[in-house]
LUMVEXPA-731145 format. One line per field, with one value per residue: residue number from 0; y, x, z of N, C-alpha, C, CB in turn. Coordinates in nm, 4 decimals. Each point is the difference from the previous one (the first is absolute). Glycine has a CB too. Layout:
<atoms>
n NUM / ...
ny Y / ...
nx X / ...
nz Z / ...
cay Y / ...
cax X / ...
caz Z / ...
cy Y / ...
cx X / ...
cz Z / ...
cby Y / ...
cbx X / ...
cbz Z / ...
</atoms>
This chain:
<atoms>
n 0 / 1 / 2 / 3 / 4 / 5 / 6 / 7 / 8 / 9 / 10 / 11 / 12 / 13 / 14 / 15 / 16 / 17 / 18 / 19 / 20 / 21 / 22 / 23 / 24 / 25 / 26 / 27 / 28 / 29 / 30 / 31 / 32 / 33 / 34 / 35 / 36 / 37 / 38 / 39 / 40 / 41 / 42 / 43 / 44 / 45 / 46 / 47 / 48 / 49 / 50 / 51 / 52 / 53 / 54 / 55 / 56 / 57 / 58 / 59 / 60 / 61 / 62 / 63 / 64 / 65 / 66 / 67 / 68 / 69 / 70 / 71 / 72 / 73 / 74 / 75 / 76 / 77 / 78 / 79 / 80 / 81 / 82 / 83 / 84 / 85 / 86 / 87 / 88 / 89 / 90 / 91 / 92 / 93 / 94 / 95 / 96 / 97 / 98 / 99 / 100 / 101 / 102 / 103 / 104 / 105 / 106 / 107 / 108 / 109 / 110 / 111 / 112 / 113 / 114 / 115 / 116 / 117 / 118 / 119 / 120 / 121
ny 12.0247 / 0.2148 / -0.2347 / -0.0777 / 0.2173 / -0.0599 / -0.2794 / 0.0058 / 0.0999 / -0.2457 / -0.2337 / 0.2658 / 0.0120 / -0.3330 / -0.0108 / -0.2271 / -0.2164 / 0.0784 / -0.3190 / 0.0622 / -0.2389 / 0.2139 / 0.1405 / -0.0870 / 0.2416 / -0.1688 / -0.1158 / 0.3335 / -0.2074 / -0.0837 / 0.2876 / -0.0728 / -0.2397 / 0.0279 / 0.1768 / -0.1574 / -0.1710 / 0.2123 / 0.0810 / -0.2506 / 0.0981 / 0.2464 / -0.1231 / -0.2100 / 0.1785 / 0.2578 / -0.2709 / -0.1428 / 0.1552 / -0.1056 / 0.1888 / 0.1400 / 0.0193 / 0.3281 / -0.1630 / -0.2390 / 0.2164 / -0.3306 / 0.1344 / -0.2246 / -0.0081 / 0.0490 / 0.3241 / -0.0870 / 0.3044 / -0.1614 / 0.1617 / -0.1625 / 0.0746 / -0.1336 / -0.0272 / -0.0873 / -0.1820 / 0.2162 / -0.0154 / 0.1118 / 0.0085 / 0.1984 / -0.0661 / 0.2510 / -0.2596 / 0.2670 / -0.0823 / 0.1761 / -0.3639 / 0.0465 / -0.2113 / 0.0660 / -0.1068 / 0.0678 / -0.0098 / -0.0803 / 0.2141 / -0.2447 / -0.2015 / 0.1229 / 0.0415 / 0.0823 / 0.0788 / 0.0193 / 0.1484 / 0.0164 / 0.2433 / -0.0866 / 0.2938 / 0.0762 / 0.1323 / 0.2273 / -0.2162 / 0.2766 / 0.0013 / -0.1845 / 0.2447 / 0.2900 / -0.0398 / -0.0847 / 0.2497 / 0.1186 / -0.1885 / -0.0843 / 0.3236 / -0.0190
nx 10.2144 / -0.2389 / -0.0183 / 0.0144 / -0.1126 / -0.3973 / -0.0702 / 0.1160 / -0.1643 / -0.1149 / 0.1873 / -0.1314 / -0.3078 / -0.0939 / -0.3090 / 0.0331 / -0.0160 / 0.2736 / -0.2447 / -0.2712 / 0.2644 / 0.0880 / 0.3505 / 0.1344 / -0.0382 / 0.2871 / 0.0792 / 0.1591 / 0.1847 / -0.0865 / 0.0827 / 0.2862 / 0.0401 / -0.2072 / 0.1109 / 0.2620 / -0.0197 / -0.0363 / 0.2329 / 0.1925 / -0.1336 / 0.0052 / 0.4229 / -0.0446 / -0.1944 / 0.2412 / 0.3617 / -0.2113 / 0.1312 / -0.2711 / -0.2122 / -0.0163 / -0.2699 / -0.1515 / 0.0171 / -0.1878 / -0.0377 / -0.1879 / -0.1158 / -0.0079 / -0.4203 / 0.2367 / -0.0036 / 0.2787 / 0.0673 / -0.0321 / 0.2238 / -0.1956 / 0.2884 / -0.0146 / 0.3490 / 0.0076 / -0.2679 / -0.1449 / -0.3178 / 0.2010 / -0.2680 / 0.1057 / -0.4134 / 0.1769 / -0.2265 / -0.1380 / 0.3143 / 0.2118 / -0.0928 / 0.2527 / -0.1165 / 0.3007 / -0.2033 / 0.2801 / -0.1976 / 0.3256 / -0.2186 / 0.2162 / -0.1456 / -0.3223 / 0.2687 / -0.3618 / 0.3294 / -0.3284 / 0.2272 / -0.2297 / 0.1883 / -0.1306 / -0.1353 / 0.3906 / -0.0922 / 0.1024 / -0.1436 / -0.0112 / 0.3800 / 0.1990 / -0.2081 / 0.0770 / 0.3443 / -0.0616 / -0.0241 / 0.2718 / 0.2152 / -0.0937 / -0.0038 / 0.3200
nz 9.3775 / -0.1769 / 0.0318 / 0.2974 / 0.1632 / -0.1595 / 0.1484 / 0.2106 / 0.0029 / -0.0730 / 0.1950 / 0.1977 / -0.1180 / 0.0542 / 0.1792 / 0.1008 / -0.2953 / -0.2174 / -0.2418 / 0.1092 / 0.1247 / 0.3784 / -0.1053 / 0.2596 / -0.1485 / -0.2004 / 0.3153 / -0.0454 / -0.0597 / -0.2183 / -0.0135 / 0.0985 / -0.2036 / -0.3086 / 0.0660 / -0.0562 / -0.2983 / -0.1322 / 0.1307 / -0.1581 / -0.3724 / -0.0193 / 0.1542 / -0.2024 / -0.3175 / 0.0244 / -0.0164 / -0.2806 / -0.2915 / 0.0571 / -0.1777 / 0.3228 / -0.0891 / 0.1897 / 0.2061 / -0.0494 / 0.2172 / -0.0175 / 0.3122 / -0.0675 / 0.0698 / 0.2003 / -0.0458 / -0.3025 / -0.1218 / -0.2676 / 0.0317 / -0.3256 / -0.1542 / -0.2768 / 0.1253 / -0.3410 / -0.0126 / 0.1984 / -0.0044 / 0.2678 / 0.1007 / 0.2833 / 0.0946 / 0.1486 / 0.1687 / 0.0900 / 0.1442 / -0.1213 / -0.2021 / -0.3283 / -0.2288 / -0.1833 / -0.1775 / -0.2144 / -0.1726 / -0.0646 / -0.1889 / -0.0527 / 0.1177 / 0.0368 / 0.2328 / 0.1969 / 0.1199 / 0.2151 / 0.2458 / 0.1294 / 0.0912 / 0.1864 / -0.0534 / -0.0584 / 0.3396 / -0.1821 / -0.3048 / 0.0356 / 0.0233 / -0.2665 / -0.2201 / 0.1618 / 0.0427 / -0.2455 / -0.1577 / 0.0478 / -0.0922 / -0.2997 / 0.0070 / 0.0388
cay -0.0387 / 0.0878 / -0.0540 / -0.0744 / 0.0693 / 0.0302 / -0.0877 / -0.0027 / 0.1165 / -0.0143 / -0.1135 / 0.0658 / 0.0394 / -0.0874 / -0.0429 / -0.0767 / -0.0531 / 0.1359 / -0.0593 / -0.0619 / -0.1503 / 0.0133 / 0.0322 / 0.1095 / 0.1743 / -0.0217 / 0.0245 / 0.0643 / -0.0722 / -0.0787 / 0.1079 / 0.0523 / -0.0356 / 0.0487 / 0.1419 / -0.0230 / -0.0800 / 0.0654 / 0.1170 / -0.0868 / -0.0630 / 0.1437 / 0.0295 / -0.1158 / -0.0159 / 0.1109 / -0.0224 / -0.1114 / 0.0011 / -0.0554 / 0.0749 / 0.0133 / -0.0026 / 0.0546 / -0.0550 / 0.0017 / -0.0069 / -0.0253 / -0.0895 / -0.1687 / 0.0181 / 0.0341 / 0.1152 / -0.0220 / 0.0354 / -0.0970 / 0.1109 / -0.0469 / 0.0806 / -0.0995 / 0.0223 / -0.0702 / -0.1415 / -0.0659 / 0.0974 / -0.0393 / -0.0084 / -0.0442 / -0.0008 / 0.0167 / -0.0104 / 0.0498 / -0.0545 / 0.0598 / -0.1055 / 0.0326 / -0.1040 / 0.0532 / -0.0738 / 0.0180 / -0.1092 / 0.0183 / 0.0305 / -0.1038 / -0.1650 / -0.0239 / -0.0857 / 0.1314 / -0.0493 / 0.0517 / -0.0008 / 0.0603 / 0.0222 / 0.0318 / 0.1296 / 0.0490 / 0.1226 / 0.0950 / 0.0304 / 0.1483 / 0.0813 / -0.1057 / 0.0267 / 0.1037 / 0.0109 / -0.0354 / 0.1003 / 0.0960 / -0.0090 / 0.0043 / 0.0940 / 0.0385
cax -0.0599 / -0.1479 / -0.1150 / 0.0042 / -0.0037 / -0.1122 / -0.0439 / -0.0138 / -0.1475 / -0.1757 / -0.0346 / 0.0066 / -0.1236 / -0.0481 / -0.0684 / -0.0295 / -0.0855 / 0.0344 / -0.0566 / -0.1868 / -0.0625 / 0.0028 / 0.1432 / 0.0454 / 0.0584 / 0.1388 / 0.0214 / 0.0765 / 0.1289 / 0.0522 / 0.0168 / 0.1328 / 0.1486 / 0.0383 / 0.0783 / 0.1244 / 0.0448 / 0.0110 / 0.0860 / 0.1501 / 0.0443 / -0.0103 / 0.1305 / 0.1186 / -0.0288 / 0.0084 / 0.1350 / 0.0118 / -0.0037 / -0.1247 / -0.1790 / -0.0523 / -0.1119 / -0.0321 / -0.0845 / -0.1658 / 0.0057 / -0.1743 / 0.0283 / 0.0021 / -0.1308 / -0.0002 / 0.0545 / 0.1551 / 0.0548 / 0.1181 / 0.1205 / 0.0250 / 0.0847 / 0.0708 / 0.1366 / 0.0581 / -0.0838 / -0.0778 / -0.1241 / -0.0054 / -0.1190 / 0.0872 / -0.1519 / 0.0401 / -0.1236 / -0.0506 / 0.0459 / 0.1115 / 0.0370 / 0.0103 / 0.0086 / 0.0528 / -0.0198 / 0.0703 / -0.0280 / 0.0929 / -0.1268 / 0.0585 / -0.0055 / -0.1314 / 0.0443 / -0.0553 / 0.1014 / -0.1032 / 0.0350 / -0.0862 / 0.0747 / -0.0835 / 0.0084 / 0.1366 / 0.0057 / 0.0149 / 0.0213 / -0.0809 / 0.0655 / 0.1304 / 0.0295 / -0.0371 / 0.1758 / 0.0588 / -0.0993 / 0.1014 / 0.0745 / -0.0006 / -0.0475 / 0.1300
caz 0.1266 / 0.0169 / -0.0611 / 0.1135 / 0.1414 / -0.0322 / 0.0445 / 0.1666 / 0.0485 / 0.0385 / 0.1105 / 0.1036 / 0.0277 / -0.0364 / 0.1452 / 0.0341 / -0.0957 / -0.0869 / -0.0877 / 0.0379 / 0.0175 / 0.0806 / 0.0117 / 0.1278 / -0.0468 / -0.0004 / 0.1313 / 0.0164 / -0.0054 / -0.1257 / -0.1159 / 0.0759 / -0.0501 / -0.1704 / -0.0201 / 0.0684 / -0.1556 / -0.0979 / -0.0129 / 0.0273 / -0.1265 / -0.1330 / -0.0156 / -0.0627 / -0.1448 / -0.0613 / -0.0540 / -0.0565 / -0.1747 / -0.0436 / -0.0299 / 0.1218 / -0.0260 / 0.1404 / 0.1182 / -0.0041 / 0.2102 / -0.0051 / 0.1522 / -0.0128 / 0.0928 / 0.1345 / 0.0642 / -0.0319 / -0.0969 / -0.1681 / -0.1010 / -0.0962 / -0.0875 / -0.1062 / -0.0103 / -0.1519 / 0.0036 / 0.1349 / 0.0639 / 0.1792 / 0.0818 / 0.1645 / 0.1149 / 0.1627 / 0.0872 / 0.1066 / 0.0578 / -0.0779 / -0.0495 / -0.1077 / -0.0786 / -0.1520 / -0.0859 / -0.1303 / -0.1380 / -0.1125 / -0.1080 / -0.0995 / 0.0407 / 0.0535 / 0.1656 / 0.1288 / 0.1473 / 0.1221 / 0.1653 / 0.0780 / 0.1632 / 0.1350 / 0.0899 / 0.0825 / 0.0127 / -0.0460 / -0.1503 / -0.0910 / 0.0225 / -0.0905 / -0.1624 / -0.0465 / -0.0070 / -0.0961 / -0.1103 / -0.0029 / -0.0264 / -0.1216 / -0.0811 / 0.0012
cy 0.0919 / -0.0570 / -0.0833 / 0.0314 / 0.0676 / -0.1330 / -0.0640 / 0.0442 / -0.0334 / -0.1302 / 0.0578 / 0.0380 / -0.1000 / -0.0480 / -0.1231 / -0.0838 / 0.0615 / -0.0725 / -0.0319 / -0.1065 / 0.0015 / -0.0231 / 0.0296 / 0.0795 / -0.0769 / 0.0124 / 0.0864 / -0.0816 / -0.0779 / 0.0732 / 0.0317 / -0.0916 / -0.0443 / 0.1032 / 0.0050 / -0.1274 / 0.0475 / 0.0941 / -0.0502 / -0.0294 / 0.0541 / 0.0484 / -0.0964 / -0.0353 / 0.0995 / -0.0321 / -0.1020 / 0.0665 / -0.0582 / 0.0894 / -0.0328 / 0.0693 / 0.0787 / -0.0637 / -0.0367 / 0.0094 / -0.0385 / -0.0368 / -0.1111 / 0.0110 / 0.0292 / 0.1247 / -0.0457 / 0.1308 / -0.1040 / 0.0813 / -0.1337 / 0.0919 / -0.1206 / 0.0298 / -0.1147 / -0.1250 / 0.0108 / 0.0770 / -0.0515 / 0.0500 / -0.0457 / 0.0821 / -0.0217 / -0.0034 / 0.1637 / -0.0244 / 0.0148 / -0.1457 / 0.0117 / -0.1075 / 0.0883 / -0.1069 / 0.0974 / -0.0616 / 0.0305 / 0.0127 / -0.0879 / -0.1587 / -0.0348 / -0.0687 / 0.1295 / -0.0525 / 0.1107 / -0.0495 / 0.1129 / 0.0503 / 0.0545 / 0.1430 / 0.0032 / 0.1372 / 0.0704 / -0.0681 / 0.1370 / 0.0976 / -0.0674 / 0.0275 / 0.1038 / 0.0926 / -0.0462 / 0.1105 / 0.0975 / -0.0092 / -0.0370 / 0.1217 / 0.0499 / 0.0308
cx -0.1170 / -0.0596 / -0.0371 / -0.0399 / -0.1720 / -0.0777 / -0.0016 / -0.1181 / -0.1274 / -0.0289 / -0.0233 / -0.1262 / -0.1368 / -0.0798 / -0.0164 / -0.0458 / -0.0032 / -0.0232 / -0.1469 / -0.0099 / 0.0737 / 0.1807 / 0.0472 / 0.0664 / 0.1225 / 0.0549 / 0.1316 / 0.1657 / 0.0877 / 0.0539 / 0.1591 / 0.0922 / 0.0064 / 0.0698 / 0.1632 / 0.0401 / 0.0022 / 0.1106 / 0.1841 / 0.0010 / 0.0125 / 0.1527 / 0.0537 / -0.0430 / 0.0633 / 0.2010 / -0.0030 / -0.0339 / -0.1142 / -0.1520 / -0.0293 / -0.0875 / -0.0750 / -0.0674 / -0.1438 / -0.0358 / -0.1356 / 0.0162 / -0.0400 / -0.1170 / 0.0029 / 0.0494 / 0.1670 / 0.0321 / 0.0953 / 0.0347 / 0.0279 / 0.0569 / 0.0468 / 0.1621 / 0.0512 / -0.0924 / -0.0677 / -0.1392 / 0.0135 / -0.1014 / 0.0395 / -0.1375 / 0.0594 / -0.1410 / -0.0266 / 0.0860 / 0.1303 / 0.1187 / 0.0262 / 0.0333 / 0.0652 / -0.0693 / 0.0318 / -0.0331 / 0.1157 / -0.1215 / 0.0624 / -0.0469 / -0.1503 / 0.0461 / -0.0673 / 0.0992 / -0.0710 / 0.0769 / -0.0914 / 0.0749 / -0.0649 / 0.0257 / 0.1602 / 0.0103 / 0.0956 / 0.0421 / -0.0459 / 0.1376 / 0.1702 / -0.0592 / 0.0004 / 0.1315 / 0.0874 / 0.0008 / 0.0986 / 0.1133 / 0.0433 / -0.0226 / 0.1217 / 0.0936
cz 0.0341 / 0.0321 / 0.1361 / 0.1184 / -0.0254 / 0.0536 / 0.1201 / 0.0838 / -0.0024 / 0.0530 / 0.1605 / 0.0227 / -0.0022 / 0.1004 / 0.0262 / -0.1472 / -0.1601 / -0.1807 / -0.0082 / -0.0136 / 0.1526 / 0.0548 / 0.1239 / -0.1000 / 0.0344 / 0.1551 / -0.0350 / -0.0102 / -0.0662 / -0.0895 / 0.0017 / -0.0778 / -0.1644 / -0.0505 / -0.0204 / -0.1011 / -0.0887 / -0.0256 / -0.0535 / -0.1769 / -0.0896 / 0.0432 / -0.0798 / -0.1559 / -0.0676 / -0.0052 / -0.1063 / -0.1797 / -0.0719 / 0.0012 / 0.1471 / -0.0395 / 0.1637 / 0.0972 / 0.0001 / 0.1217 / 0.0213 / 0.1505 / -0.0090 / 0.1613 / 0.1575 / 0.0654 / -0.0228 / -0.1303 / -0.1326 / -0.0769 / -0.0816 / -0.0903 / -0.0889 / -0.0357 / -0.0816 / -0.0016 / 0.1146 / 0.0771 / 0.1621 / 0.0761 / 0.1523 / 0.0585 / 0.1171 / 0.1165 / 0.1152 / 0.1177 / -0.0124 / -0.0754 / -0.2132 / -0.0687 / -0.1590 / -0.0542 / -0.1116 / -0.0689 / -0.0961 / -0.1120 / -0.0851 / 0.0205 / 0.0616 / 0.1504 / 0.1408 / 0.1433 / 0.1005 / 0.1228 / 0.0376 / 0.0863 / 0.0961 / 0.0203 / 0.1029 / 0.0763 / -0.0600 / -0.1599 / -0.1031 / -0.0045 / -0.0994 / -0.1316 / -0.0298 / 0.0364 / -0.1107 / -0.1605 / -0.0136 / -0.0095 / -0.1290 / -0.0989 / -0.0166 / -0.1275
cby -0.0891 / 0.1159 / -0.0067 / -0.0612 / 0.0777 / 0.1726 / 0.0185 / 0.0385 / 0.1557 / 0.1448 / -0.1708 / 0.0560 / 0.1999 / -0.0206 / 0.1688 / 0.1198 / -0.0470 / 0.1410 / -0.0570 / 0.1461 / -0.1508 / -0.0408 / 0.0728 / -0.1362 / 0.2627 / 0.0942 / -0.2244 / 0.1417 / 0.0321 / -0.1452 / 0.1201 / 0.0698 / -0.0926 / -0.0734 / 0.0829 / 0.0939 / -0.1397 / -0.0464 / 0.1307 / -0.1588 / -0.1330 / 0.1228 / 0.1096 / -0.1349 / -0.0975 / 0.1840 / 0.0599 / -0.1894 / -0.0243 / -0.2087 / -0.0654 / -0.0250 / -0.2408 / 0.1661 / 0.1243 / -0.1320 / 0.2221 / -0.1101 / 0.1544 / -0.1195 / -0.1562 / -0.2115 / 0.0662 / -0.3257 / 0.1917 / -0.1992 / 0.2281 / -0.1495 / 0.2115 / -0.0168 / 0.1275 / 0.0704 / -0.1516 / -0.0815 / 0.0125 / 0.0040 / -0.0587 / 0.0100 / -0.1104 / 0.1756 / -0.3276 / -0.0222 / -0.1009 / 0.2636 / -0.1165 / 0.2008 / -0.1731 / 0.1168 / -0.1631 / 0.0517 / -0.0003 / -0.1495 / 0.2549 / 0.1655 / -0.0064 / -0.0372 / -0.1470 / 0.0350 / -0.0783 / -0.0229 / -0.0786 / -0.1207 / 0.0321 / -0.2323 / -0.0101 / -0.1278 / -0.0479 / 0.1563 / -0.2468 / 0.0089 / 0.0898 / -0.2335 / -0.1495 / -0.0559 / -0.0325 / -0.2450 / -0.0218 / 0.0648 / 0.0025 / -0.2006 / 0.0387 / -0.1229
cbx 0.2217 / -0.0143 / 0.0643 / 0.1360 / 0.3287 / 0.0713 / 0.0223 / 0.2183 / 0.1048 / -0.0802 / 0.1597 / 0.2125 / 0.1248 / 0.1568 / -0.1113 / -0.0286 / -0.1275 / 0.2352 / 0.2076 / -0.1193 / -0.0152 / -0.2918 / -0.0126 / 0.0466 / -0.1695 / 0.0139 / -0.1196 / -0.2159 / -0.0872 / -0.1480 / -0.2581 / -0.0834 / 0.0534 / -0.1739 / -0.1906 / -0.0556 / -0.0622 / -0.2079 / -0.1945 / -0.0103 / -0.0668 / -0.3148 / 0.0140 / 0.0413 / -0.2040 / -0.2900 / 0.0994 / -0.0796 / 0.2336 / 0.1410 / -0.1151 / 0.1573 / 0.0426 / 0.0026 / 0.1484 / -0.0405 / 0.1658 / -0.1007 / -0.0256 / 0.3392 / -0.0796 / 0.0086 / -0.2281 / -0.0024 / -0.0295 / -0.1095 / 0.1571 / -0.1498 / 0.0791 / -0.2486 / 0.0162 / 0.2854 / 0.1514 / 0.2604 / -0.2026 / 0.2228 / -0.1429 / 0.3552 / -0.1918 / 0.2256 / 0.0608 / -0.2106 / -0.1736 / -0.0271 / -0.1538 / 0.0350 / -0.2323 / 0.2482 / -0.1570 / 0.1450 / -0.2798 / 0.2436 / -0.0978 / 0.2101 / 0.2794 / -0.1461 / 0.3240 / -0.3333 / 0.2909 / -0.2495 / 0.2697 / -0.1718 / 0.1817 / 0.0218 / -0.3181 / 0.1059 / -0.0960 / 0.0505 / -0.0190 / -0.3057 / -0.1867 / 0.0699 / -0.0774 / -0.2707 / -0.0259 / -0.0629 / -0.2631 / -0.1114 / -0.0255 / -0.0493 / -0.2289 / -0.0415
cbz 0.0778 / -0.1195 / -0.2886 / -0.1015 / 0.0514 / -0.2015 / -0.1754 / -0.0290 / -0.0839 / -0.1909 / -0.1575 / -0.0259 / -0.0844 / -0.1482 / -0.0029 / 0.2524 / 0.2240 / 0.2253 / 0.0032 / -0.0698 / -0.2892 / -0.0243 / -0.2001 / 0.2480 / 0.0710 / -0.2562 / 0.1366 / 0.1234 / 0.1205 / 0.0195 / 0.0285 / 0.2621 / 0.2620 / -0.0222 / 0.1526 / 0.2817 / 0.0348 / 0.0200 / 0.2258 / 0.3134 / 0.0477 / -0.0115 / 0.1966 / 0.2581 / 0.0328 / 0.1046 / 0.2137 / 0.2621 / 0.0095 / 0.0872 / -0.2907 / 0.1442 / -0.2145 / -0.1032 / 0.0949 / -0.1812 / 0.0934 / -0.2746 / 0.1394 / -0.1409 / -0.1674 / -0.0145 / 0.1983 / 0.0603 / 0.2022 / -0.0527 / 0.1802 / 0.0555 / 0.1688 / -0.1117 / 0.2179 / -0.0036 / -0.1134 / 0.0463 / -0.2431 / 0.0093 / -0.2217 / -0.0029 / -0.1347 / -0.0999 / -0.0085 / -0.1031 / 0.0066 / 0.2079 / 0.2818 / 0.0575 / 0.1565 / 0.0086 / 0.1207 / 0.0539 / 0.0010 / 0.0888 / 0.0159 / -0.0057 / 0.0716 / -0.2605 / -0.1228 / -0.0886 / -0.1162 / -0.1264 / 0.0134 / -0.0370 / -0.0875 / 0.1197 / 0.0135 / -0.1769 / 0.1655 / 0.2495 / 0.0483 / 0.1202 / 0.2722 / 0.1668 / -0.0640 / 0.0172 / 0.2195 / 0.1547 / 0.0724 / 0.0818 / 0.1976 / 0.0832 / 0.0599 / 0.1949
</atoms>
């Protein structure tokens, strides 16, 4: 999760127009609760037996965040907005089948995954 919390950091330092076509800067909040995902899935990959592969942490034009990783056949990809709105998407690499959602902004979700987290680190 080094790797991962490095990248955090420099989404943090990232400005206004931080691509020059007229990106928003990561937002604090998006960062916060990616952060708080990464953190929950890196507890539950490190009990799993299956390959895993490291985090990809990028920002996404609108001032969001996308976490991308690979765990045995699968590639996943979860974009957490500005709005603290959140989309997955799973590809099976084998079949190619994809399965995508979306969830709405919930209050105190930052604070429920980062309970959760700690209780997986356990």
């Amino acid at each position: 999760m080094a790797i991962a919390d490095g990248q955090f950091e420099a989404l943090r330092k990232l400005p206004e127009n931080w691509d020059g076509y007229g990106a928003a800067a990561p937002q604090a909040r998006a960062i916060d609760l990616a952060r708080s995902i990464t953190g929950l899935i890196d507890a539950g990959l490190r009990k799993s037996s299956a390959d895993s592969h490291p985090f990809h942490i990028s920002p996404t034009r609108v001032g969001g965040v996308l976490i991308e990783w690979e765990h045995g056949v699968m590639e996943h990809e979860v974009e957490v907005n500005p709005d603290a709105s959140i989309s997955f998407l799973h590809r099976n690499r084998s079949t190619g089948h994809i399965d995508t959602r979306q969830i709405s902004p919930v209050p105190l979700q930052l604070e429920l995954l980062q309970e959760l987290q700690q209780l997986l680190a356990a």
